[in-house]
C-alpha positions in Angstrom: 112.2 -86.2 -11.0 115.8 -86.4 -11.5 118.7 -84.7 -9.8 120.8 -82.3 -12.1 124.3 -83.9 -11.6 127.2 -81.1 -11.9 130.7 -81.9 -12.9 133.6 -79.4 -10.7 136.6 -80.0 -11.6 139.2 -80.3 -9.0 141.0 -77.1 -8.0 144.9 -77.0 -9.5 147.9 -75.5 -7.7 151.0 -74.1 -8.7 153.7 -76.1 -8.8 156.0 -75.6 -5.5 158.8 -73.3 -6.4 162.5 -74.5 -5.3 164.1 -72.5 -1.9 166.9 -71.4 -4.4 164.5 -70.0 -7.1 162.4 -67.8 -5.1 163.4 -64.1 -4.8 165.5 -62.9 -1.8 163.3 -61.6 0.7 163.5 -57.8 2.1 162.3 -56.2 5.4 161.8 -52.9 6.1 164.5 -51.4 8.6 163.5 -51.4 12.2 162.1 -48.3 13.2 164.5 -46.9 16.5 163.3 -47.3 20.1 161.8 -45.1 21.5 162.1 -44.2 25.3 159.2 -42.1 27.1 160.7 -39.6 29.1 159.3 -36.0 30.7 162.3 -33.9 31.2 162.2 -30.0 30.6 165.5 -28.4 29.0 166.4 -25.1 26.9 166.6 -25.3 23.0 168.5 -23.2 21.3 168.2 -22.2 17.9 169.0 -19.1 15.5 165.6 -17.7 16.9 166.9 -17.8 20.5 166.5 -19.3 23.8 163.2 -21.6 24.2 161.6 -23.8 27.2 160.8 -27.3 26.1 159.7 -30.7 27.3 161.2 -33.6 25.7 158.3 -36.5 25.4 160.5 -39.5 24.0 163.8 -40.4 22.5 165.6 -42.8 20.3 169.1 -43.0 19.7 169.2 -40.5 16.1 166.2 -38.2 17.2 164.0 -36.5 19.9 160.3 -35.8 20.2 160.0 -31.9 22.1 157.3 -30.1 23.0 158.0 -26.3 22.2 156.3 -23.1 20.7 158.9 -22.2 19.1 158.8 -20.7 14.8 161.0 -23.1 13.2 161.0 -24.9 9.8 162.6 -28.3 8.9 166.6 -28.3 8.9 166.8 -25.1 11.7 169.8 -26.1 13.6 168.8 -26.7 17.4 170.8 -27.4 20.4 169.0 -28.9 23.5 170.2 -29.0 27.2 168.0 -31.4 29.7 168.0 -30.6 33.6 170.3 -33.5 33.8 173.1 -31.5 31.7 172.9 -33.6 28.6 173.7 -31.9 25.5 172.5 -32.8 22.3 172.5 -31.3 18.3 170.8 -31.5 15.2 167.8 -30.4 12.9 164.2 -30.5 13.1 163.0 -32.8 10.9 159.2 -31.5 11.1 156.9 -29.5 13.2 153.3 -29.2 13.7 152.8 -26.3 15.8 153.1 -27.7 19.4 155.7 -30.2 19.1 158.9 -30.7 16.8 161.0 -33.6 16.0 164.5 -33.3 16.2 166.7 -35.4 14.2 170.1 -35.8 16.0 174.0 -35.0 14.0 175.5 -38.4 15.4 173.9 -41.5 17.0 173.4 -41.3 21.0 173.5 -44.4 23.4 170.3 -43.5 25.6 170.8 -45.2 28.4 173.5 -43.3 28.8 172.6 -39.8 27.7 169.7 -39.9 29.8 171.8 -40.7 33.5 172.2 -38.1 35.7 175.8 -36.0 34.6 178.6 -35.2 37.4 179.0 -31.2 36.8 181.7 -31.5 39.7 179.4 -29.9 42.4 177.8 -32.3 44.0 174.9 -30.1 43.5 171.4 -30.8 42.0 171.1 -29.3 38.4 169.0 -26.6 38.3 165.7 -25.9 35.8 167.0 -25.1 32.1 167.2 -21.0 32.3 166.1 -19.0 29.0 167.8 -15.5 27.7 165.3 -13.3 28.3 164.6 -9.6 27.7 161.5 -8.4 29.6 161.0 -5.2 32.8 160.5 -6.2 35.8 160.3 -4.8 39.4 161.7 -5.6 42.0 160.2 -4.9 45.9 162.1 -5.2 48.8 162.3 -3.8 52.4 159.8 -1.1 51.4 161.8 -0.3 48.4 161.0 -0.4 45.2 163.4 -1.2 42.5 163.0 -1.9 38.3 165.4 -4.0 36.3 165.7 -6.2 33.2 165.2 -9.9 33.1 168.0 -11.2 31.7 167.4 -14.8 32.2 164.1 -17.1 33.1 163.5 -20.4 34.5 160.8 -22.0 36.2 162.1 -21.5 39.7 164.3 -18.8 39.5 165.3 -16.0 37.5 168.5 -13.4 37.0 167.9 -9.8 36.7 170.3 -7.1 36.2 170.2 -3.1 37.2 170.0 -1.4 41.0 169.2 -4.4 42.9 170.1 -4.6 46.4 170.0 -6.7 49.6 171.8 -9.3 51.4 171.6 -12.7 50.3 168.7 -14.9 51.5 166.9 -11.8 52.0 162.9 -12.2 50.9 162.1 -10.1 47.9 158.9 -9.7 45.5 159.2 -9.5 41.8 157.2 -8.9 39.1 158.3 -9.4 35.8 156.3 -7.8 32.7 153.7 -10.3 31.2 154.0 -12.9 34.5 152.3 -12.8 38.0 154.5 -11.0 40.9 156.4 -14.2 42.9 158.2 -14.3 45.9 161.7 -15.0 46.2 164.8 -15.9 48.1 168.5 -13.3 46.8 170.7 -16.6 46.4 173.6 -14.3 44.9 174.6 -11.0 44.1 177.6 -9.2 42.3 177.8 -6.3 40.2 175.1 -5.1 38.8 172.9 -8.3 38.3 171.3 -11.2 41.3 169.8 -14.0 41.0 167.1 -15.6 42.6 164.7 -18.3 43.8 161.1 -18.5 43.2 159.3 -19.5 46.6 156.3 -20.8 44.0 157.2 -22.4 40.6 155.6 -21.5 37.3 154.4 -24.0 35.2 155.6 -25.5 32.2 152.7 -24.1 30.5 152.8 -20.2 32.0 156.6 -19.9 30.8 155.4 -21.0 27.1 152.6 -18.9 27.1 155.0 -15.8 28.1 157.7 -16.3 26.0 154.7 -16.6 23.0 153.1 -13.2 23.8 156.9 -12.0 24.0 157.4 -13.0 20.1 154.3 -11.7 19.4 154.6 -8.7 20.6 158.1 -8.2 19.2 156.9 -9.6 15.4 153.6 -6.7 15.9 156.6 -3.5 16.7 159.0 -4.8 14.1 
Protein backbone atom coordinates (compact mmCIF):
# COMPACT_ATOMS: atom_id res chain seq x y z
CA UNK A 1 0.00 0.00 0.00
CA UNK A 2 1.58 3.17 -0.53
CA UNK A 3 2.23 6.12 1.73
CA UNK A 4 0.43 9.44 0.76
CA UNK A 5 3.38 11.79 0.40
CA UNK A 6 2.36 15.58 1.43
CA UNK A 7 4.18 18.59 0.12
CA UNK A 8 4.45 21.68 3.21
CA UNK A 9 5.92 24.37 2.10
CA UNK A 10 8.40 26.06 4.26
CA UNK A 11 7.15 28.75 6.63
CA UNK A 12 8.10 32.55 5.31
CA UNK A 13 9.08 35.44 7.58
CA UNK A 14 8.90 38.99 7.32
CA UNK A 15 11.68 40.67 6.30
CA UNK A 16 13.72 42.16 9.37
CA UNK A 17 12.75 45.86 9.63
CA UNK A 18 15.83 48.40 9.97
CA UNK A 19 16.34 49.98 13.91
CA UNK A 20 15.78 53.41 12.16
CA UNK A 21 12.46 52.37 10.44
CA UNK A 22 10.62 50.96 13.28
CA UNK A 23 8.25 53.27 15.22
CA UNK A 24 9.53 55.11 18.46
CA UNK A 25 8.53 53.13 21.27
CA UNK A 26 6.27 54.59 24.24
CA UNK A 27 5.78 53.51 27.99
CA UNK A 28 3.29 54.25 30.19
CA UNK A 29 4.39 56.73 33.03
CA UNK A 30 5.42 55.15 36.23
CA UNK A 31 2.77 54.94 38.55
CA UNK A 32 4.07 56.92 42.08
CA UNK A 33 5.42 54.95 45.11
CA UNK A 34 3.54 54.23 47.38
CA UNK A 35 4.62 54.15 51.17
CA UNK A 36 2.40 52.05 53.74
CA UNK A 37 1.96 53.93 56.72
CA UNK A 38 -0.86 53.81 59.74
CA UNK A 39 -0.95 57.24 61.22
CA UNK A 40 -4.31 58.85 62.48
CA UNK A 41 -4.81 62.79 61.73
CA UNK A 42 -7.89 65.30 61.44
CA UNK A 43 -9.25 66.24 57.84
CA UNK A 44 -10.82 69.07 57.32
CA UNK A 45 -13.10 69.89 54.80
CA UNK A 46 -16.16 72.33 54.09
CA UNK A 47 -18.20 69.62 56.04
CA UNK A 48 -16.11 69.99 59.13
CA UNK A 49 -13.67 68.36 61.42
CA UNK A 50 -13.19 64.44 60.70
CA UNK A 51 -10.93 61.54 62.34
CA UNK A 52 -8.99 59.65 59.78
CA UNK A 53 -6.26 57.03 59.27
CA UNK A 54 -4.02 57.54 56.48
CA UNK A 55 -3.11 53.83 54.90
CA UNK A 56 -0.37 54.84 52.26
CA UNK A 57 1.21 57.76 50.50
CA UNK A 58 2.99 58.83 47.36
CA UNK A 59 4.48 61.98 46.68
CA UNK A 60 1.08 63.81 44.68
CA UNK A 61 -1.73 61.80 46.72
CA UNK A 62 -2.89 60.03 50.02
CA UNK A 63 -4.98 56.95 50.64
CA UNK A 64 -7.37 57.86 54.10
CA UNK A 65 -9.67 55.98 55.72
CA UNK A 66 -12.61 58.30 56.78
CA UNK A 67 -16.56 58.32 56.96
CA UNK A 68 -16.76 61.40 55.91
CA UNK A 69 -19.85 62.73 52.84
CA UNK A 70 -17.62 64.03 50.26
CA UNK A 71 -17.59 64.01 46.41
CA UNK A 72 -14.59 64.25 44.07
CA UNK A 73 -12.76 67.87 43.96
CA UNK A 74 -14.04 68.74 47.94
CA UNK A 75 -11.14 70.65 49.17
CA UNK A 76 -9.53 68.73 52.23
CA UNK A 77 -6.75 69.60 54.56
CA UNK A 78 -5.12 66.77 56.59
CA UNK A 79 -2.99 67.07 59.83
CA UNK A 80 -1.00 63.63 60.90
CA UNK A 81 0.02 63.19 64.78
CA UNK A 82 3.39 64.03 63.64
CA UNK A 83 2.24 67.74 62.60
CA UNK A 84 2.46 67.37 58.93
CA UNK A 85 0.15 69.37 56.95
CA UNK A 86 -0.96 68.58 53.66
CA UNK A 87 -3.83 70.01 50.88
CA UNK A 88 -5.76 69.00 48.01
CA UNK A 89 -8.92 67.31 46.54
CA UNK A 90 -10.40 64.03 46.70
CA UNK A 91 -9.98 62.39 43.74
CA UNK A 92 -12.68 59.53 44.54
CA UNK A 93 -14.41 57.82 47.31
CA UNK A 94 -16.04 54.61 47.94
CA UNK A 95 -17.69 54.96 51.17
CA UNK A 96 -14.95 53.90 53.66
CA UNK A 97 -11.89 55.32 52.25
CA UNK A 98 -11.03 58.38 49.99
CA UNK A 99 -8.17 59.26 47.90
CA UNK A 100 -6.74 62.52 48.22
CA UNK A 101 -4.97 63.98 45.36
CA UNK A 102 -2.34 66.49 46.78
CA UNK A 103 -2.02 70.74 45.35
CA UNK A 104 1.93 70.43 45.01
CA UNK A 105 4.32 67.43 45.00
CA UNK A 106 5.57 66.28 48.61
CA UNK A 107 9.07 64.62 49.27
CA UNK A 108 7.89 61.69 51.71
CA UNK A 109 10.59 60.82 53.35
CA UNK A 110 10.50 63.97 54.61
CA UNK A 111 6.88 64.76 55.22
CA UNK A 112 6.49 61.68 57.12
CA UNK A 113 9.60 62.56 59.94
CA UNK A 114 8.70 63.50 63.09
CA UNK A 115 8.17 67.76 63.07
CA UNK A 116 10.00 70.02 65.93
CA UNK A 117 6.78 72.13 67.28
CA UNK A 118 9.45 73.81 69.62
CA UNK A 119 8.26 71.88 72.83
CA UNK A 120 10.11 69.13 73.08
CA UNK A 121 6.85 67.52 73.74
CA UNK A 122 5.17 64.42 72.12
CA UNK A 123 2.33 65.50 69.60
CA UNK A 124 -0.80 64.73 70.80
CA UNK A 125 -3.87 62.56 68.95
CA UNK A 126 -5.45 64.81 65.99
CA UNK A 127 -8.53 66.60 68.10
CA UNK A 128 -11.93 67.12 66.09
CA UNK A 129 -14.45 70.32 66.58
CA UNK A 130 -17.12 68.80 68.16
CA UNK A 131 -20.55 69.81 69.33
CA UNK A 132 -22.08 67.14 71.57
CA UNK A 133 -23.47 67.35 75.94
CA UNK A 134 -21.65 65.90 78.17
CA UNK A 135 -21.37 65.48 81.99
CA UNK A 136 -19.08 65.93 83.93
CA UNK A 137 -18.64 64.07 87.70
CA UNK A 138 -16.26 65.08 90.13
CA UNK A 139 -15.80 65.09 93.93
CA UNK A 140 -19.53 64.16 94.39
CA UNK A 141 -20.50 66.90 92.01
CA UNK A 142 -22.10 66.77 89.21
CA UNK A 143 -21.54 69.17 86.42
CA UNK A 144 -22.89 69.32 82.37
CA UNK A 145 -21.02 71.05 79.57
CA UNK A 146 -20.49 71.06 75.79
CA UNK A 147 -17.75 69.16 73.94
CA UNK A 148 -16.04 71.39 72.12
CA UNK A 149 -13.32 69.26 70.83
CA UNK A 150 -12.67 65.26 70.65
CA UNK A 151 -9.69 63.07 70.40
CA UNK A 152 -8.88 59.72 71.13
CA UNK A 153 -7.25 60.39 74.50
CA UNK A 154 -8.46 63.43 75.51
CA UNK A 155 -11.07 65.89 75.05
CA UNK A 156 -11.95 69.85 75.84
CA UNK A 157 -15.09 70.88 77.23
CA UNK A 158 -16.42 74.21 78.02
CA UNK A 159 -19.22 75.50 80.78
CA UNK A 160 -19.01 75.29 84.93
CA UNK A 161 -16.24 72.98 85.22
CA UNK A 162 -14.17 72.92 88.17
CA UNK A 163 -11.21 71.40 90.07
CA UNK A 164 -7.64 71.55 90.41
CA UNK A 165 -5.50 70.21 87.86
CA UNK A 166 -4.58 66.54 87.94
CA UNK A 167 -7.59 66.10 89.86
CA UNK A 168 -9.53 62.59 88.71
CA UNK A 169 -12.86 63.34 87.03
CA UNK A 170 -15.60 61.13 85.09
CA UNK A 171 -17.14 62.21 81.88
CA UNK A 172 -19.67 61.17 79.85
CA UNK A 173 -20.15 62.58 76.69
CA UNK A 174 -23.61 62.14 74.71
CA UNK A 175 -23.46 59.09 72.29
CA UNK A 176 -19.87 57.62 73.95
CA UNK A 177 -19.26 55.47 77.12
CA UNK A 178 -18.51 57.58 80.46
CA UNK A 179 -14.29 57.53 80.72
CA UNK A 180 -12.17 58.50 83.38
CA UNK A 181 -9.88 61.32 83.24
CA UNK A 182 -6.97 63.35 84.50
CA UNK A 183 -7.86 67.98 84.49
CA UNK A 184 -4.44 68.68 82.61
CA UNK A 185 -5.60 72.46 82.34
CA UNK A 186 -8.09 74.86 83.13
CA UNK A 187 -8.94 78.63 82.30
CA UNK A 188 -11.95 80.37 81.83
CA UNK A 189 -14.74 78.75 81.18
CA UNK A 190 -13.40 75.60 79.27
CA UNK A 191 -10.58 72.42 80.59
CA UNK A 192 -9.14 69.97 79.07
CA UNK A 193 -8.52 66.59 79.76
CA UNK A 194 -6.93 63.19 79.54
CA UNK A 195 -8.64 59.96 78.98
CA UNK A 196 -7.26 57.27 81.51
CA UNK A 197 -8.69 54.58 78.67
CA UNK A 198 -8.36 55.47 74.87
CA UNK A 199 -11.24 55.05 72.40
CA UNK A 200 -10.69 53.38 69.42
CA UNK A 201 -10.17 54.47 66.07
CA UNK A 202 -13.36 52.75 65.25
CA UNK A 203 -15.72 54.17 68.38
CA UNK A 204 -14.72 57.92 67.37
CA UNK A 205 -15.94 57.11 63.63
CA UNK A 206 -18.87 55.48 64.58
CA UNK A 207 -19.86 58.66 66.90
CA UNK A 208 -19.13 61.25 64.75
CA UNK A 209 -21.51 59.12 62.03
CA UNK A 210 -24.55 58.86 64.38
CA UNK A 211 -23.69 62.67 65.08
CA UNK A 212 -24.30 63.55 61.12
CA UNK A 213 -27.03 61.46 61.15
CA UNK A 214 -28.70 62.70 63.62
CA UNK A 215 -28.17 66.24 62.49
CA UNK A 216 -29.17 65.45 58.55
CA UNK A 217 -32.76 63.51 60.35
CA UNK A 218 -33.60 67.40 62.51
CA UNK A 219 -32.58 69.50 59.56
Amino acid sequence: MAIPTYIIDPPTYPEAIPAEAQPARTFAPREDRLTRILLIGRLSAATGDHLCRARNISANGMNVECDARLIRGDRVRIELRNLAVVEGKVAWNDGTRIGIHFDASIAVESFLRPSDDGTGLTPRAPRIAADAAATLWHDGRTMSARLHNLSQSGCCLIGDVQGATDSVVRITIAGLPPRQATLRWAMADRAGYAFHTIFSFADIVAWQRAQADRAAATG
